[in-house]
Each structure stands twice: as C-alpha cells, then as structure tokens.
TIMARKOL-74879 format. One line per 4 residues: their letters; for each residue x, y, z of N, C-alpha, C. Coordinates in pm, 1 decimal, m for minus. Example, Ala and Ser with C-alpha at 12.3 -4.5 7.8 and 13.67 -1.06 7.14 Angstrom:
<atoms>
as) 1319.0/m569.0/780.0/1230.0/m450.0/780.0/1320.0/m330.0/780.0; 1285.0/m225.0/708.0/1367.0/m106.0/714.0/1290.0/3.0/787.0
</atoms>
This chain:
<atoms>
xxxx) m683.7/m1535.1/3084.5/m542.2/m1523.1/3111.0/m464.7/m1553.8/2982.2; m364.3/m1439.8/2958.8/m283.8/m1489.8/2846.2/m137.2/m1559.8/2869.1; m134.6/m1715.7/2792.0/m55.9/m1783.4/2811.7/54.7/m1758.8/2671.6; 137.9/m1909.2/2712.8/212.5/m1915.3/2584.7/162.7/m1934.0/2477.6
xxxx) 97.9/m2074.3/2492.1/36.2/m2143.1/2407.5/m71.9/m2065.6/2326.6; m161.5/m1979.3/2377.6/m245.4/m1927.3/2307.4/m160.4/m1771.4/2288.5; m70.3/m1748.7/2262.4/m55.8/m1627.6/2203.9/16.9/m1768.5/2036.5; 109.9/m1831.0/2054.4/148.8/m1859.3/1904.1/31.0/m1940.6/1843.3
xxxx) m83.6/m1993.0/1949.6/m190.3/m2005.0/1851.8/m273.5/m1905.2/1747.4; m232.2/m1769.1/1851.3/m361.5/m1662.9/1799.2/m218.7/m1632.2/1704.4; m83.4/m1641.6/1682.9/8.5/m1571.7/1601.1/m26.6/m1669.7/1471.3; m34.2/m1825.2/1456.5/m40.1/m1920.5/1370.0/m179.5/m1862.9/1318.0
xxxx) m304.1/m1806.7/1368.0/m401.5/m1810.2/1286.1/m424.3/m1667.6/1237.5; m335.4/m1595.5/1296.9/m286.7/m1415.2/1227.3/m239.0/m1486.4/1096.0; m108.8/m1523.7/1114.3/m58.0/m1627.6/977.3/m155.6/m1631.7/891.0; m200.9/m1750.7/902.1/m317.8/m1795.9/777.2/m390.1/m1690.2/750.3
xxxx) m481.2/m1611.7/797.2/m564.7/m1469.4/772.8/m478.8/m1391.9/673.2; m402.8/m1371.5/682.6/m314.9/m1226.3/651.1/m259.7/m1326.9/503.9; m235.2/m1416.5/506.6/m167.4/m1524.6/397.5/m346.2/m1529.1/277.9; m453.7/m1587.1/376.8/m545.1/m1523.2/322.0/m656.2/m1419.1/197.7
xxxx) m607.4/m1334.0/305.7/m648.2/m1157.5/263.1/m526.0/m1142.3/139.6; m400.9/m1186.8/174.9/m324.7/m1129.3/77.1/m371.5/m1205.3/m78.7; m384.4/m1350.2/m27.0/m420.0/m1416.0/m193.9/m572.8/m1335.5/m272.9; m658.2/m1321.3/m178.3/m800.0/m1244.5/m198.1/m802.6/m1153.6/m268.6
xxxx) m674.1/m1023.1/m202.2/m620.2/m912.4/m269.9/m572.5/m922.5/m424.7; m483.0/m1005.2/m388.9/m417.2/m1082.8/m532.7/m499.0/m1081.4/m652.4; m601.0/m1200.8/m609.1/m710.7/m1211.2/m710.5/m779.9/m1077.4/m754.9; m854.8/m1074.4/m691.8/m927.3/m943.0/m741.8/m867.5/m828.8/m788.9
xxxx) m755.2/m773.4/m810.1/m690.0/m706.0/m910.5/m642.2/m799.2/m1022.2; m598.3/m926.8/m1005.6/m585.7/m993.5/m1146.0/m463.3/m915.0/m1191.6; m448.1/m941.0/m1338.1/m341.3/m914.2/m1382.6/m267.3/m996.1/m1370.1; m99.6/m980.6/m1430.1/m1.1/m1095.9/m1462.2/75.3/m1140.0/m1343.5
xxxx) 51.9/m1068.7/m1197.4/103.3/m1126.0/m1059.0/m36.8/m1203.1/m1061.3; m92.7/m1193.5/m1038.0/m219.4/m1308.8/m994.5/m210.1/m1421.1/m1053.6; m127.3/m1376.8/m1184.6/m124.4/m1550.9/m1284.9/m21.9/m1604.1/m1218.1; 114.1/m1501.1/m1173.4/236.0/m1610.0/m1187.5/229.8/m1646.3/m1039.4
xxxx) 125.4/m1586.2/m900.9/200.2/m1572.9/m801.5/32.5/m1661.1/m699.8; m83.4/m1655.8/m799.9/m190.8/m1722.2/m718.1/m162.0/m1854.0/m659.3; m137.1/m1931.1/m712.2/m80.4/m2081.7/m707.9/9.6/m2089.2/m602.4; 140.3/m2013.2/m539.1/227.3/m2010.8/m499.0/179.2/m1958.9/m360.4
xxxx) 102.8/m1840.7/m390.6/m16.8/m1833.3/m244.8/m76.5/m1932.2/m179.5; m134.0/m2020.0/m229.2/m270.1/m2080.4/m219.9/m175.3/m2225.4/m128.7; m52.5/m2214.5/m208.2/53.6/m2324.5/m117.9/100.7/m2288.7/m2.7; 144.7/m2151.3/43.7/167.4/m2121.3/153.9/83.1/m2089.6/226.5
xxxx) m56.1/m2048.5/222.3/m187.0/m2067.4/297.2/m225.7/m2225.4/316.7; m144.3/m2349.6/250.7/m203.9/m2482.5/299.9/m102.6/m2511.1/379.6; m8.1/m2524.0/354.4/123.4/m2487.9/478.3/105.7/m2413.3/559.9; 80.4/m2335.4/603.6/66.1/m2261.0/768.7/m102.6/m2304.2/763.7
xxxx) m163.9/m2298.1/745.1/m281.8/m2380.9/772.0/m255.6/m2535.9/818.7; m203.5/m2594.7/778.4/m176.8/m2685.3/886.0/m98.6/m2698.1/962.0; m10.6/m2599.7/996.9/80.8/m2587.8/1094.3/m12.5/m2544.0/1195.4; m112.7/m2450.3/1172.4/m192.0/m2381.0/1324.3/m276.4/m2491.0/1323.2
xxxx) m333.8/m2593.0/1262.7/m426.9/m2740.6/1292.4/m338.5/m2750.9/1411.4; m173.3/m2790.5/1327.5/m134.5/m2854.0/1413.3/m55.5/m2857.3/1563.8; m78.1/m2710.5/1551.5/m31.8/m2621.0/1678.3/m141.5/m2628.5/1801.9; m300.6/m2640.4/1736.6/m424.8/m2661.7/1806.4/m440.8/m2744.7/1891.8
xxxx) m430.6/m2869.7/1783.9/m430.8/m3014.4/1799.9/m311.7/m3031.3/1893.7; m208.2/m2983.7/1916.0/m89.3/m2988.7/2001.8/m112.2/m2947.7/2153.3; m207.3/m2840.3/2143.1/m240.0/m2746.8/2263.2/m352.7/m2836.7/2330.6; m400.9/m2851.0/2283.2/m558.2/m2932.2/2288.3/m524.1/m3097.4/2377.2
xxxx) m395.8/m3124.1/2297.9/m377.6/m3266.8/2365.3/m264.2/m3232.5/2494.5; m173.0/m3129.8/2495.1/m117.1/m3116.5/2619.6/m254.4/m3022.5/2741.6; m309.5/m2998.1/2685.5/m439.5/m2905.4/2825.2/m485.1/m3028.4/2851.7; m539.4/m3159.7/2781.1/m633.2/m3263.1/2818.7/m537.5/m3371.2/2929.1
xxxx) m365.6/m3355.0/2883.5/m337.2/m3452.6/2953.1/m295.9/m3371.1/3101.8; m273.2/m3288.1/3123.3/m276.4/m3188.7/3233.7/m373.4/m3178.4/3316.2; m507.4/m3185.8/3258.6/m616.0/m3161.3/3349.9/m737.1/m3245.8/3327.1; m684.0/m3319.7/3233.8/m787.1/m3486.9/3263.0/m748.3/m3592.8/3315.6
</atoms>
C-alpha cells in the first residue's frame, strides 16, 4: 500500500541518487566544471543524504510507536 510517508521517503532517496549520478557524471567528463563545481556537489549529496537518514529514522520511530 502506498502511503505518505513512503512516497517522500522514496522522493528523499530519488534526491540523493539523482544528486549522485549527477556528481558521477560531473567527474568523469572532468574539465573546469568538475574543478569548480565537484566540491559543491559532494555538499549537497551530504545534505539531502541526511535529510532522507533523517526522514527514515522519523518514519521508523512514528510506525514503532503506533504499532508497538
């Protein structure tokens, strides 16, 4: 069954993937965007990376107090 909670979970870890793939992309062509713009990636992939931890960890502790 699709809920709330697990659709902005599965949207938070689309996020990170796609944040991802794009730095991956980045790299491997190289060149002078990869110099000025890798770093600046690699920060907004640790930022929404822990936003979907902490979206998990959020979901995880409201399902346990609901049905434990």
């Amino acid at each position: 069954m699709i809920s709330f909670p697990n659709i902005i979970l599965f949207l938070s870890m689309l996020i990170v993937f796609l944040i991802l793939a794009w730095g991956l992309v980045t790299m491997a062509r190289g060149g002078e965007y990869n110099k000025s713009k890798s770093n600046l990636i690699m920060r907004y992939r640790i930022v929404f990376q822990a936003i979907a931890i902490i979206i998990f960890v959020s979901i995880l502790m409201i399902k346990r107090s609901n049905y434990g």
